[in-house]
N, C-alpha and C positions, 0 to 999 in steps of 0.2 A: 603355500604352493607356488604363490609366484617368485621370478626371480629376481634382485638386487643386485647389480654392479655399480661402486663410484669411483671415480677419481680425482685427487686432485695433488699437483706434484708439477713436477718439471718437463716430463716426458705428454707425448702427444696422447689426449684419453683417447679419440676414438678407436684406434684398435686396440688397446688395452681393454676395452667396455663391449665391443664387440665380443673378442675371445672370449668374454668372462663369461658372457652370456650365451656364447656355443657351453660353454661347460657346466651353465648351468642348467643347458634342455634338458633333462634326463628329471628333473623336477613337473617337465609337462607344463607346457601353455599354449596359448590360442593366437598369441597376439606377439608383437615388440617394437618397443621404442629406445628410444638416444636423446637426450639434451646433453648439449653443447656451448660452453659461454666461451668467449674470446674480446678482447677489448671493443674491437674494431665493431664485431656483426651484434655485439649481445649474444641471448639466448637465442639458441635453435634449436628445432626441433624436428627430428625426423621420427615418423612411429606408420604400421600399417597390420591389419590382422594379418596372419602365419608365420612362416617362422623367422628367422633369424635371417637367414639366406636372403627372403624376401626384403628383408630391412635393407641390407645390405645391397640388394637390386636398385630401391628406392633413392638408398642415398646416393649411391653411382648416376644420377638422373640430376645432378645439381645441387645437391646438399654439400655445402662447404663443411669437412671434417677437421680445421684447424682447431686449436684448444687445445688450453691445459688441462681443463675440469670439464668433468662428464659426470652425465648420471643413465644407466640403462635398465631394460625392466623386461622381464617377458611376463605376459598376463596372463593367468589361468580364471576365466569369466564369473562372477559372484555377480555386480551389480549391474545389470547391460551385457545387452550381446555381444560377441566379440566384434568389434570393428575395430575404422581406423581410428574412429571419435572417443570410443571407450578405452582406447591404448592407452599406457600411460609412456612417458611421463604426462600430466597436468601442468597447467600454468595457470595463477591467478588470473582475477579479474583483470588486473592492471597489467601482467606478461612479468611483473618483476618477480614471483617465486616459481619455481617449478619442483616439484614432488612425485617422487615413486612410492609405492605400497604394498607391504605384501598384509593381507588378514581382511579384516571386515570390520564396518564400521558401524554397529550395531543401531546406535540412535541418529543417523544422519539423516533420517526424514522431516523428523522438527528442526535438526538444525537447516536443514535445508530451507525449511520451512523459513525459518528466523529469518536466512541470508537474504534470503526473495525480498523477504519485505524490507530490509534494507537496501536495495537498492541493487544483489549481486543478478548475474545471469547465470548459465550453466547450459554448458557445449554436450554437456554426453549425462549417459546414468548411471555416472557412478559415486559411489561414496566416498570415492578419496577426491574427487574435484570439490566436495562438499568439505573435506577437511583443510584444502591447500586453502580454499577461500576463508575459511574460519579464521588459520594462522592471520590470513591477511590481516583478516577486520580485527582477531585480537590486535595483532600491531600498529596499523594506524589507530586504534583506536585510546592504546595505551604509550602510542610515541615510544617503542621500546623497540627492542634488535631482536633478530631472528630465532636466535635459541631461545631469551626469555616468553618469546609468542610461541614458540612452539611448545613447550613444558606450560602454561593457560592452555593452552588449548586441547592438550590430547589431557588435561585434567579434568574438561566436559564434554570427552567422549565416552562410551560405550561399547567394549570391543576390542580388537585382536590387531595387532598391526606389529612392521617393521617397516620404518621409511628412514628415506633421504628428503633432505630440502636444501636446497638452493637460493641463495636471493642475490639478485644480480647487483643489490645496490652495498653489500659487502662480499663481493668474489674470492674472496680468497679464504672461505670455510664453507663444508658443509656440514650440518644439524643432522644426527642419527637418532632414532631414538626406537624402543622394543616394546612389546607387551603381548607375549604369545608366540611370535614369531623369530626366528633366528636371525642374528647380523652380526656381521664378524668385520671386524676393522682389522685391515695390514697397517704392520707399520714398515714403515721402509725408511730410506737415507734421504729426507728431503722430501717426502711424498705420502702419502696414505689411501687407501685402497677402501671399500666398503663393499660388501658383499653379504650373499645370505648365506652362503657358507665358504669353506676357504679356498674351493678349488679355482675361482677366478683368479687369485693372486699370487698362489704356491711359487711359481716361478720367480720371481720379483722378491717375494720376503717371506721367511721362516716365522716371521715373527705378527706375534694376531693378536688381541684383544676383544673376549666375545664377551658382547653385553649382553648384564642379566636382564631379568624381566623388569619393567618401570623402572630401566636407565636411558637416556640421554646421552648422547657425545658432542660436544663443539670439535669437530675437525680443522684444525686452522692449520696455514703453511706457515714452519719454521716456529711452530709452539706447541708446546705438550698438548696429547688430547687431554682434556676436561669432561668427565662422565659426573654426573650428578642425578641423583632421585628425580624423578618424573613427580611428586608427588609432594614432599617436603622440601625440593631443592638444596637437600643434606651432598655434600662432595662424597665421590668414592674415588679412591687411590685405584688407578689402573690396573689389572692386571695382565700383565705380558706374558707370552707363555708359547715355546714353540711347537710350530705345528709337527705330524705324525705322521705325515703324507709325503710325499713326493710326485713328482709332475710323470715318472714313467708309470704311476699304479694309475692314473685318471685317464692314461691313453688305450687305446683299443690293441695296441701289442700285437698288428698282422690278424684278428679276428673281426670276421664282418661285419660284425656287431658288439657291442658291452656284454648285452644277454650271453650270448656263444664263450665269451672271453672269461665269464661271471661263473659258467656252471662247469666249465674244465677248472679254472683255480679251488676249487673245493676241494681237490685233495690236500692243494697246499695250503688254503687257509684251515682246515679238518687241525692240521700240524698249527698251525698256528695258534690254534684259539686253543689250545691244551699244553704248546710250549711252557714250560718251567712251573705247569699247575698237577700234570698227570706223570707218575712214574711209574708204570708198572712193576719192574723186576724191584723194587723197593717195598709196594704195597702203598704209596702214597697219592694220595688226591688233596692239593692246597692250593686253595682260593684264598688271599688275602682278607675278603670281604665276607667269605663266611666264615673264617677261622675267628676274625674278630668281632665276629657276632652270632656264634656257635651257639648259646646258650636261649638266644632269642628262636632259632631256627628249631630247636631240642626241645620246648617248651612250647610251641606252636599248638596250639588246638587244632589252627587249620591254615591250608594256604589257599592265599586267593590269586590268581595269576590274572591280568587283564593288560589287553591288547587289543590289535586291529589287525585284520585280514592276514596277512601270510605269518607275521608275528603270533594274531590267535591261534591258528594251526598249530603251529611252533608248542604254543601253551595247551594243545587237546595231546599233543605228546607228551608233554611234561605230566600231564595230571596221569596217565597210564604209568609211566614209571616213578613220579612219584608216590603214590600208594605202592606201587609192588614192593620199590626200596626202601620207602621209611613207614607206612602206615598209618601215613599220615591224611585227614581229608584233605582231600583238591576240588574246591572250582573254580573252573577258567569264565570268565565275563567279558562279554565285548565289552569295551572303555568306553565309548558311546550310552552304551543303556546301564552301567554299571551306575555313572555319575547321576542319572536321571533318576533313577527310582529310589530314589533312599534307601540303600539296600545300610542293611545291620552288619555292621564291621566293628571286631572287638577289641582289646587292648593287648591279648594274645594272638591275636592274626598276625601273618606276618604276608604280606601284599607283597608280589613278585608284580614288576611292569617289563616288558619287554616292545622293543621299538628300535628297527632298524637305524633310525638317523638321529633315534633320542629327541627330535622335536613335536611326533605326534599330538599334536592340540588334545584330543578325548585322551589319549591317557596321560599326559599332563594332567589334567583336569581329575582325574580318579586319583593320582600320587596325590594332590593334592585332600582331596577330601580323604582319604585314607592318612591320611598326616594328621585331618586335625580329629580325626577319630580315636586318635592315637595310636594304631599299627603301627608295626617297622615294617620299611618300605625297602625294599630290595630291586634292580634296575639294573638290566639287563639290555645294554643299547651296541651300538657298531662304535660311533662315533665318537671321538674324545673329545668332553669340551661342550658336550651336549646338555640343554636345558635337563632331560632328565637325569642324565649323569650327574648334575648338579644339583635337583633338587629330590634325589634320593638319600634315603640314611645310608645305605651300601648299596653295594654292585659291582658289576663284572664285565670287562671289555669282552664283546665276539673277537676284537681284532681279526675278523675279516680283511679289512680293509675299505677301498672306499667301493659303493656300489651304485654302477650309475644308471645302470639298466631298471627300469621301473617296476618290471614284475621282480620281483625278488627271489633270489635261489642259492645264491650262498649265504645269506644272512639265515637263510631256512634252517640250514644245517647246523650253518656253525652254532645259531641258539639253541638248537636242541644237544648240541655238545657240549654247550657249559651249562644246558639246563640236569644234565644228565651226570655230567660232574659235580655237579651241587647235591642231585638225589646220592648218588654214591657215599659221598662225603658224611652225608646225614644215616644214611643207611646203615656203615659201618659205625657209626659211632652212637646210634641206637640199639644196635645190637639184631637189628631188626631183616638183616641181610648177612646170611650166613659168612667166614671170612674166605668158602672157598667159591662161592659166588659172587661175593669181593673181588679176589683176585682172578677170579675168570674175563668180569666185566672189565677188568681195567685192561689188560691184555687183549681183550677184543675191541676195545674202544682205542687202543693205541694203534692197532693194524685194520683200523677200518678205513683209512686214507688210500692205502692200496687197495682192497673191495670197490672204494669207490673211480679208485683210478679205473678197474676193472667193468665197472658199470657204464663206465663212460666208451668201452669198447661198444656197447649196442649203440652207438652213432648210426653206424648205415644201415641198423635195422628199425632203427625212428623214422628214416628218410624214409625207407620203402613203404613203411606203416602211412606215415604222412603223406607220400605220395595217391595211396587208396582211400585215405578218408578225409583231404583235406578241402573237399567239398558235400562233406555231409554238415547238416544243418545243428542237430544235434547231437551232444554224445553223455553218455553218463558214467561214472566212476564209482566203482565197487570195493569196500575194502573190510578188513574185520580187526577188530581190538586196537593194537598198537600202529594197526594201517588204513585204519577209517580216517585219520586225522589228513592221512597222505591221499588219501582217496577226494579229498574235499582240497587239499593242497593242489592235484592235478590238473582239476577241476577248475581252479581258480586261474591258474594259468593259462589255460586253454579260454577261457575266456576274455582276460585281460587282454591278451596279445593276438590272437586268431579271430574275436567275435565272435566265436561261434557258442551256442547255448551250452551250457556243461553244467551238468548239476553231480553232486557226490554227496553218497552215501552207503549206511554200514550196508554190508551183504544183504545179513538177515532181511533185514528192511524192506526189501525189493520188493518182495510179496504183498506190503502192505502198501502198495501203491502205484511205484514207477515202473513195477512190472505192465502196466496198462501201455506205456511207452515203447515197450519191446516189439520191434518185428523184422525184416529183413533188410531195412535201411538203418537199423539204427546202432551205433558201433557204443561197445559196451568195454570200457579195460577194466579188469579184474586183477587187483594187488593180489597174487596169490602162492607166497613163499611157503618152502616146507614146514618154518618150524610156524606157531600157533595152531592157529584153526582151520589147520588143513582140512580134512575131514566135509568141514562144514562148508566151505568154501568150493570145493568141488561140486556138491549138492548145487549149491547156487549157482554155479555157470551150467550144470545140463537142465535146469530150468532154463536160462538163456538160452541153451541148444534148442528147446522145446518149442521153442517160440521164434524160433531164425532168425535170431540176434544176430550180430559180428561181431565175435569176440575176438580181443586183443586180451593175452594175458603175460603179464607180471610173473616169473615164477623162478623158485631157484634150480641151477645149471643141475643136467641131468635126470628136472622132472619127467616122466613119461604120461600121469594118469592124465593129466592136463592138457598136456600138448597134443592127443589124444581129443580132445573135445573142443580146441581154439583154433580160432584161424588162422591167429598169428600170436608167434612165442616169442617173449624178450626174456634172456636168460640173464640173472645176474647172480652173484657166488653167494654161499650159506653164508646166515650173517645169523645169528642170536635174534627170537620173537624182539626184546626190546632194543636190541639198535636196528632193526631191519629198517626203522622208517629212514634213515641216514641213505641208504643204498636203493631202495623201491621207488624212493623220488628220483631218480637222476634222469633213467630213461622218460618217465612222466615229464620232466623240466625238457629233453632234447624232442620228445614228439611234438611238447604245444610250439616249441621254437622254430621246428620246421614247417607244421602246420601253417604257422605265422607268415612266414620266408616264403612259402606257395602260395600262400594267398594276396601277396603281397601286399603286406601288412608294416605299417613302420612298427618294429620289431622295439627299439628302443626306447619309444618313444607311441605309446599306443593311446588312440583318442582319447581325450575326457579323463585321462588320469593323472596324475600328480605322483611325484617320490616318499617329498615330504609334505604330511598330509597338515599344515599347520592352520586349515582353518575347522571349523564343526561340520 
């Protein structure tokens, strides 16, 4: 969760470590810091809780920013409240190392424990001040150089990390090393960059080296990196690889926000995550990764999809179309309680992971166990270059792009587009989806990009919505079949980004519960298109009428029975029962946004949460 900038090169780090770490807010922190080494002053260190701006307040107060080599951090709080003391970076006991971290240090309490009684103290509560001081004492204690104490030492820890280290008494390398967490090394002309993922350095160098899990880097100027096992201290040959990005997809492009910027590209990334894999007037659907693993997918007893928060949604859609198209069992599992219960996974499963930034820690952790169950593991991420990208059998880019906004909304869609191109795929070639509803779906799945351009027209009737309910306390979301999933999706947004309470659930359901919640304050939106369970759905909002709800409903252009019984109608165009979730999210995504926007809410960047969720 937290963030990693380093430097060390020819050019001045502090603004190169500053910008890295404006680009990496959209990961969410509490806190930020800067170390600085320069011949003259040594190490320095500026750090203070909030954000990045305020760092930069701080150092404008007298913090000398000369230096070639930098190290920066923003902290999202695990060990210690957020302060200035628990910021990182850390320095040793002695001032000569200084260390940034992102993950958790699972046994740092005995070692804590150990350090005391030799002799260490400790400035804050955290578990990486417990780990820089370890390095230490492994190093004096073994008369050895920085990398070799660092590979000892996170060999007798416990736990999740991605750090930098520093030691002033060899300046001219920094020590990276992984387990759990993302770090991406630039290589540039004379310089090298460290970061947790690539956007701090895009501008500077095409060129990256993402370390796997229990590797190690020696950074030195004017010498190859040196990556070696955490573990064995076996060498691994680098690999170079250019990045996918560019510096105009990470900027806001005249939109107020990432969010706002995020959920208008969705028509074009809709095109993009189906470029050169969907052809309708052909009858073709080809994914590289299922065509070369067709047999494993066709032979599936069952699939298991597991995820986390808007990715699970993602996967409560997939398991609806996938039954309809192949017939195959689905269930979806949060990746959290998936890995905890010893759940029964067979050598015919075939284990779908999906995970916007591909570094998700819990579903890591289920590919994992799922791998050694023997499944084929299927990985479905944004990111290229991604731990799980990597430690999948197959998978399939969203190519979205990059996404910086923290509630998520085109990652939403675009995975349910290639989740829904893989059912297809399977469908037709089981036999088990007729060929002229084949070719119907692929033709509606190629011109849903315009629908959703078209959905993106109720903009000014979000604002009005939002303008009437963005001081209600609670709200609830109501949806049926293929839009319960979106109903719980809306939900989540409205809460991430606005605070306000939002709970989602199917229709039916209401009765059995959260109807008790219903009366004249309390705003209700109702997913309610023509095609599925119309019928049913209508029942359910004049129950709501019965009880002086305020309904807000969902429903496609042209409805009357509906509009008829709500307060307020968002119209968006006929779209087919299974892709309607693609089109019924859009308005849901621009109401909680404005919700957010009025309530003045940091919109990008919403309390207490994180992009990449890389710890448990």
């Amino acid at each position: 969760m937290c963030g990693i900038v380093g430097y060390i090169g020819h050019r001045d780090a502090y603004p190169i470590v500053i910008k890295g770490l404006k680009r990496l807010e959209y990961r969410g922190y509490d806190s930020a810091g800067v170390m600085l080494y320069d011949e003259e002053a040594g190490i320095k260190v500026c750090k203070t809780k909030g954000k990045v701006s305020d760092l930069e307040a701080k150092a404008n107060e007298g913090f000398t920013t000369n230096g070639n080599i930098g190290i920066g951090h923003t902290r999202w709080a695990t060990h210690g409240v957020p302060n200035d003391v628990n910021s990182h970076p850390h320095l040793s006991n002695s001032g000569d190392l200084a260390i940034i971290h992102n993950g958790i240090i699972e046994n740092y309490a005995p070692l804590k424990e150990e350090l005391i009684k030799r002799g260490y103290t400790f400035k804050s509560d955290t578990d990486t001040e417990v780990l820089v001081n370890l390095i230490e004492e492994v190093q004096k204690k073994e008369n050895i150089k920085l990398g070799k104490a660092v590979q000892i030492a996170l060999n007798q820890v416990v736990g999740a990390y991605a750090i930098a280290v520093f030691d002033k008494k060899n300046p001219n390398e920094l020590v990276a090393a992984r387990l759990g967490s993302p770090l991406a090394i630039g290589v540039g002309e004379g310089e090298y960059f460290v970061a947790s993922d690539a956007s701090p350095f895009i501008e500077y160098t095409s060129n990256a080296v993402y370390l796997e899990d229990g590797e190690m880097a020696n950074i030195r100027l004017h010498k190859p990196i040196k990556i070696r096992k955490i573990q064995d201290d076996s060498l691994v040959d680098p690999y170079i690889q250019e990045l996918q990005m560019n510096l105009e997809q990470i900027e806001k492009g005249g939109y107020d926000h990432f969010m706002l910027k995020e959920i208008y590209e969705q028509p074009s990334v809709i095109k993009d995550t189906y470029r050169g894999r969907l052809h309708a007037n052909e009858g073709i659907v080809q994914m590289a990764g299922v065509e070369d693993n067709l047999e494993k997918f066709l032979n599936a007893k069952r699939i298991l999809i597991v995820a986390c928060g808007t990715s699970w949604h993602a996967g409560l859609v997939a398991e609806y179309i996938f039954e309809e198209f192949t017939r195959i069992p689905v269930e979806v599992e949060y990746a959290s309680e998936f890995r905890y219960r010893n759940p029964i996974i067979n050598k015919d499963d075939v284990v779908i992971a999906i995970s916007q930034s591909g570094e998700t820690a819990d579903t890591m952790a289920a590919i994992k166990l799922a791998k050694e169950n023997g499944a084929f593991v299927f990985g479905v991420c944004n990111v290229v270059g991604s731990s799980i990208s990597r430690e999948s059998h197959a998978g399939a880019y969203t190519h979205a792009g990059p996404e910086i906004g923290v509630a998520s909304t085109k990652a939403f869609t675009t995975q349910i587009t290639v989740l829904t191109m893989i059912a297809l795929r399977l469908g037709k070639a089981k036999g088990t989806l007729s060929n002229t509803d084949f070719h119907t779906y692929l033709q509606e799945l190629e011109i849903i990009p315009e629908k959703v351009s078209e959905a993106l027209e109720t903009n000014d009737k979000a604002k009005e919505i939002a303008a009437a309910f963005k001081d209600s306390p609670n709200c609830l979301y109501l949806g049926r079949g293929y839009n319960f999933p979106v109903a719980l999706e809306g939900a989540l947004k409205l809460k991430e980004i606005s605070y306000i309470h939002a709970e989602g659930y199917p229709a039916a359901e209401m009765k059995h519960g959260p109807i008790a919640l219903i009366d004249e304050l309390m705003p209700v939106i109702v997913i309610a298109p023509k095609q599925g369970h119309y019928d049913k759905i209508v029942s359910n909002i004049q129950e709501i009428k019965s009880r002086s709800g305020k309904i807000i409903a969902v429903v496609t252009k042209g409805d009357t029975q509906v509009r008829e019984l709500a307060d307020y109608v968002i119209e968006i165009p006929e779209t087919s029962d299974a892709l309607s979730p693609l089109v019924t999210t859009i308005p849901l995504q621009l109401l909680s946004y404005y919700i957010a926007v009025m309530r003045g809410c940091n919109v990008d960047q919403p309390r207490n949460l994180a992009k990449s969720v890389t710890v448990e």
